[in-house]
C-alpha positions in Angstrom: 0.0 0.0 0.0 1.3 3.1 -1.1 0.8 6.3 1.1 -1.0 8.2 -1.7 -3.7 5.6 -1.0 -5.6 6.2 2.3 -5.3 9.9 1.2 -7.3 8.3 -2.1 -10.1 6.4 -0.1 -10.6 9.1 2.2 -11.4 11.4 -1.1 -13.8 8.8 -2.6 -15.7 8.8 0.5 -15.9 12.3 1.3 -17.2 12.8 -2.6 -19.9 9.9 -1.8 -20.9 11.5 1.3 -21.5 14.7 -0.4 -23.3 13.3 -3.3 -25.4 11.4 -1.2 -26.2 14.9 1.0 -27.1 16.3 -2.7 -29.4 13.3 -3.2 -31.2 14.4 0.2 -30.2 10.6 1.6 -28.5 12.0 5.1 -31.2 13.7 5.8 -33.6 10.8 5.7 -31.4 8.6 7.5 -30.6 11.2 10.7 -34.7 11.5 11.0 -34.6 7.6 11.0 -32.0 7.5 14.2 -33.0 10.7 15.6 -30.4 12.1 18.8 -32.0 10.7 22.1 -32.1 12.4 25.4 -30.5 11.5 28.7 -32.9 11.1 31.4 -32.7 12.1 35.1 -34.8 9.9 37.6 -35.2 10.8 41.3 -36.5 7.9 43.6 -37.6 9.3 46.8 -36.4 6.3 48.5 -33.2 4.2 49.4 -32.2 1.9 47.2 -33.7 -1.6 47.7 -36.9 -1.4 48.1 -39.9 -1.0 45.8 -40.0 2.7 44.4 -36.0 2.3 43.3 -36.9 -1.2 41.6 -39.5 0.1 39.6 -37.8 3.5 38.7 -34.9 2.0 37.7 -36.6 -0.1 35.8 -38.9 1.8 33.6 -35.5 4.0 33.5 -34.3 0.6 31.7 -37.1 0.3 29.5 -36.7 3.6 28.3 -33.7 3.0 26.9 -34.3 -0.6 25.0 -36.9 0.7 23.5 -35.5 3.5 22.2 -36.5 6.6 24.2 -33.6 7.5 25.9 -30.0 7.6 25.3 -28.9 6.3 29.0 -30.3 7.8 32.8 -28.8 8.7 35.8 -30.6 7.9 39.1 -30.8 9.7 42.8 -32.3 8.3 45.8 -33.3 10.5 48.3 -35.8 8.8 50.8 -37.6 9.7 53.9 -40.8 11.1 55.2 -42.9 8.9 53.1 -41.1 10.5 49.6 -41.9 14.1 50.5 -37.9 15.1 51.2 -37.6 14.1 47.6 -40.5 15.4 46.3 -39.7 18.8 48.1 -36.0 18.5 46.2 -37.4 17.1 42.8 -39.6 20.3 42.5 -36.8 22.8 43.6 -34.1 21.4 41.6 -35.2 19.8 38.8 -37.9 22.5 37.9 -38.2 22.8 34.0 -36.3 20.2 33.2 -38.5 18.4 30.2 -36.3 14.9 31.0 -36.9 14.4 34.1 -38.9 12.3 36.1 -39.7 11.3 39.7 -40.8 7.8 40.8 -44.3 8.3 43.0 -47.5 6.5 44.2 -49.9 5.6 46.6 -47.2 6.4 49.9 -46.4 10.1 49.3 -49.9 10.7 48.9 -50.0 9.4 52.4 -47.1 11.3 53.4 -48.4 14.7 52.3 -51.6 14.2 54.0 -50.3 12.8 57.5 -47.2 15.3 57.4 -48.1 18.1 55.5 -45.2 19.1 53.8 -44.4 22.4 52.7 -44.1 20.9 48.6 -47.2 19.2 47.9 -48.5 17.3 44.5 -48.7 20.9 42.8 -45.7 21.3 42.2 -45.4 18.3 39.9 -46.9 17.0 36.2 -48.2 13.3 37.2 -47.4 11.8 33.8 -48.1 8.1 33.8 -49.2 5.2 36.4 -47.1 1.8 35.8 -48.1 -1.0 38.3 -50.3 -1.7 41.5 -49.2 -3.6 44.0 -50.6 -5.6 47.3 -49.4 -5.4 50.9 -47.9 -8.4 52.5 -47.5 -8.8 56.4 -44.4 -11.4 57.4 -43.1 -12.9 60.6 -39.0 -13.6 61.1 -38.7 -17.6 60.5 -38.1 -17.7 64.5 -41.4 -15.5 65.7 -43.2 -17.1 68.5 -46.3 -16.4 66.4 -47.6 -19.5 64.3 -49.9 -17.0 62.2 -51.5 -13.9 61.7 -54.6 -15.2 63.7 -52.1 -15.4 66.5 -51.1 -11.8 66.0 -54.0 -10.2 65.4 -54.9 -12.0 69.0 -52.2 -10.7 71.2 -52.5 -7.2 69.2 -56.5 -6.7 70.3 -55.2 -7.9 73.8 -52.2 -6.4 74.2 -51.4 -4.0 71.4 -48.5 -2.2 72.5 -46.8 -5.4 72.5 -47.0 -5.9 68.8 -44.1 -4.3 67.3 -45.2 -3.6 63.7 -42.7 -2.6 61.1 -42.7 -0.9 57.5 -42.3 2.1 55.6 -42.9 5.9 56.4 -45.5 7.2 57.9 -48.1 7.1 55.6 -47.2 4.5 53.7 -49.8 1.8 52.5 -48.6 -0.8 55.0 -49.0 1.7 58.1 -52.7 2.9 56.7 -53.9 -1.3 56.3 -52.6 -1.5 60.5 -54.8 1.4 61.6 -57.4 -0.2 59.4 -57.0 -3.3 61.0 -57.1 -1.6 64.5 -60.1 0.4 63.9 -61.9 -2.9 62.4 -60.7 -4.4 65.9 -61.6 -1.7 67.9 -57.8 -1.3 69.1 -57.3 2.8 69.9 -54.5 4.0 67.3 -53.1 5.3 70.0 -52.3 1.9 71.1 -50.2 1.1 68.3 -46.1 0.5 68.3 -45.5 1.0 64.5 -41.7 1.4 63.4 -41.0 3.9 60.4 -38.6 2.5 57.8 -37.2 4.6 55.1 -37.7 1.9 52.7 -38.6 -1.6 52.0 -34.7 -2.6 52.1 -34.1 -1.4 55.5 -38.0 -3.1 56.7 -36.6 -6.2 55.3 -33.5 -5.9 56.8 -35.2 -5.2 60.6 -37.7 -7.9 59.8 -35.3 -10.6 59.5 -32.9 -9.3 62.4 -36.3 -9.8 64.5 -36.3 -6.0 65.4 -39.5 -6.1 64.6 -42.2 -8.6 65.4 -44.3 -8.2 62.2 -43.1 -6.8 59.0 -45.4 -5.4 56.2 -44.4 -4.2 52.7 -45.4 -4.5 48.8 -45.7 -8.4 48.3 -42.7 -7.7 45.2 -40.6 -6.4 47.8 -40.4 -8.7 50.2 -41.2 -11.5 47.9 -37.1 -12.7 47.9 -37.0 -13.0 51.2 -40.2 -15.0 51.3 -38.6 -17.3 48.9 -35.6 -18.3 50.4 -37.5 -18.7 53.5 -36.1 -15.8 55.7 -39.2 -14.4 56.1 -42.9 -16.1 56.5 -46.0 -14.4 54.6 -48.7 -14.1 57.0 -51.4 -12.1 55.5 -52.2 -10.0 51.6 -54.0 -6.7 51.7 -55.8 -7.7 48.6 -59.3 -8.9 48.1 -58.2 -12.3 46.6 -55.4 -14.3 47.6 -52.1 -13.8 45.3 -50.3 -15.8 43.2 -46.8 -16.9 44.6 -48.0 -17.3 48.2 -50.7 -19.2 50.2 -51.1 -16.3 53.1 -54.7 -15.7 53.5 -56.2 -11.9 53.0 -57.1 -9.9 56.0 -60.7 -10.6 55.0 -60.4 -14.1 55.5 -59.1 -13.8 59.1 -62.3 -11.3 59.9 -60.4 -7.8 58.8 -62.6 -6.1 56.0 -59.4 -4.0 55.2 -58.1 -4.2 51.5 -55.5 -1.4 50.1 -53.6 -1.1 47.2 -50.0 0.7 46.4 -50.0 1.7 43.4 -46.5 3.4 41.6 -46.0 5.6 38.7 -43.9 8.6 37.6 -44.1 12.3 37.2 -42.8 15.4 36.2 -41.3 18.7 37.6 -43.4 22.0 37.0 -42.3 24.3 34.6 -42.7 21.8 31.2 -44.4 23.2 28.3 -47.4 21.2 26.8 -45.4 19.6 23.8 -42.6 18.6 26.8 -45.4 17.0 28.8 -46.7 15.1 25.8 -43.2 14.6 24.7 -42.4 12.7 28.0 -45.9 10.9 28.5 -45.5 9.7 24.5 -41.7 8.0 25.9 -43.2 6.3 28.8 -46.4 5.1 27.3 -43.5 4.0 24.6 -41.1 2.1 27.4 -44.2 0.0 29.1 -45.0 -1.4 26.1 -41.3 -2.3 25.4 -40.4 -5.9 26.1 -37.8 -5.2 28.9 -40.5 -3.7 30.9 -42.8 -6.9 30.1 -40.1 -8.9 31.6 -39.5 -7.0 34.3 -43.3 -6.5 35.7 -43.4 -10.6 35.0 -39.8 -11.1 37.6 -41.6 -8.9 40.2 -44.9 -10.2 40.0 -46.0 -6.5 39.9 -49.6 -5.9 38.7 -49.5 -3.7 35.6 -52.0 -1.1 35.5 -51.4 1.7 33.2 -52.7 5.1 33.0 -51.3 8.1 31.0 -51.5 11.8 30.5 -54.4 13.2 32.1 -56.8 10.2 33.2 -53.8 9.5 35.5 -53.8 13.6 36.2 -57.9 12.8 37.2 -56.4 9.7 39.5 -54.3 10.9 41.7 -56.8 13.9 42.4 -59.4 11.7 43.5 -57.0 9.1 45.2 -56.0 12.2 47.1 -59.6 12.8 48.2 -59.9 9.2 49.1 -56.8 8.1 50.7 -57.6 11.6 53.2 -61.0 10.4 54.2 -59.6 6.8 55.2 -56.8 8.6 57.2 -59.3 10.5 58.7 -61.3 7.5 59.6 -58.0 5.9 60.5 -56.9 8.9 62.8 -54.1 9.2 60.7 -54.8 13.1 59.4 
């Protein structure tokens, strides 16, 4: 190879590449790969637990199916998501790729702790799954079931040391359901705040705490290795992957949901909002996220744009009056 020759090939392809810009046939094939955008996710949770597997998830499914070029994560939990909620809305206002992992828990949070950042200061965008409580004893808990549990709790309630997430959270609402059903005082109750499912696990199986309660998906790994025993569903059937009974069965009428989805910060034009709500819509119907809702078990239950907007107005409404009821708010 002479040294005239790469000089050669690097002329022939500069003349292709300028006949084929003539021909308009760049053009066609930069709108076929157009440039994709980064995306910034904030959980308002540790990692571990629920809200960071599902936000990193649909952060995943974003990108195999197309809609983003990569994301970067933050976890900031506590206070039932409101510490990130107050952070997402101050520092990542106007920013059309980001989104914030939320659900049925900071709704709870707001209400109990009234934050000064509430749900106005965010674009809900889309909801992704719905999810079931399950309550779990360590492997070693003198307790042979939840009847057992539910016994010494109406007798002795203070004795029952019940552990899950924030304030707020699903799990915390279904006890003071299960103590106004049972005519416990919710006074009476010894409930143990956890920043996130991880660390619930975590105190669950150290026997910290005498009963555990979290989103079935969450604890279900523990469950399956046999670290932890499912006691009892917050659901109105029984669920697939475990034989605990609902809190129906065992006299309780209490059945709650957690569902999870994602928003936006304030500050978005309309075509950023759709722009955003178009990508996610885009990455649950991607295959990853298929997979991914089948490994959990998670119930998939989607809702975009403004139904979802509606939703969370009216769960807001809702969710108050049971805390109310509860004496929760």
């Amino acid at each position: 190879m002479t040294s005239a020759e790469p000089g050669l090939r690097r002329s022939r392809f500069l003349g292709g590449a300028l006949a084929a810009m003539a021909s308009g046939l760049l053009p066609r094939l930069a709108a076929a790969d157009p440039l994709r955008p980064s995306y910034r996710f904030l959980i308002p949770a540790n990692p571990g637990g629920g809200w960071d597997l599902t936000g990193r998830a649909i952060g995943q499914a974003l990108i195999d199916s197309g809609q983003a070029a990569g994301c970067v994560f933050e976890n900031r939990g506590g206070a039932a998501g409101t510490i990130g909620l107050a952070q997402f809305a101050t520092g990542y206002h106007g920013d059309p790729h980001a989104l914030m992992v939320m659900g049925s828990v900071m709704l709870g949070g707001i209400i109990t702790g009234r934050p000064p950042v509430g749900l106005e200061q965010v674009r809900p965008i889309a909801r992704l799954t719905n999810e079931y409580n399950v309550f779990v004893l360590p492997p070693d808990s003198p307790h042979g079931s939840m009847q057992d549990v539910l016994r010494q709790f109406r007798n002795d309630p203070r004795s029952v040391k019940w552990g899950g997430g924030s304030r707020g959270s699903t799990e915390h609402i279904a006890i003071h359901m299960l103590a106004r059903a049972m005519g416990v005082p919710p006074g009476r109750i010894n409930y143990v705040p956890f920043r996130g499912g991880g660390e619930a696990a975590a105190a669950v199986m150290a026997g910290y705490v005498a009963v555990g309660g979290s989103g079935f998906s969450e604890f279900l790994p523990h469950i399956s290795t046999g670290k932890m025993r499912a006691v009892a569903v917050t659901s109105p059937t029984r669920l697939a992957g475990t034989d605990a009974p609902t809190l129906r069965e065992l006299g309780a009428d209490v059945v709650i949901g957690n569902w999870r989805g994602l928003c936006a910060p304030a500050g978005l034009s309309a075509d950023e909002v759709s722009a955003l709500e178009s990508s996610v819509a885009r990455a649950m119907q991607s295959g990853a996220w298929q997979r991914t809702v089948r490994l959990h078990q998670w119930l998939p239950d989607p809702l975009v744009g403004e139904p979802f907007a509606r939703f969370v107005t009216q769960e807001f409404k809702t969710m108050r009056s049971v805390l109310n009821k509860a004496g929760m708010a």
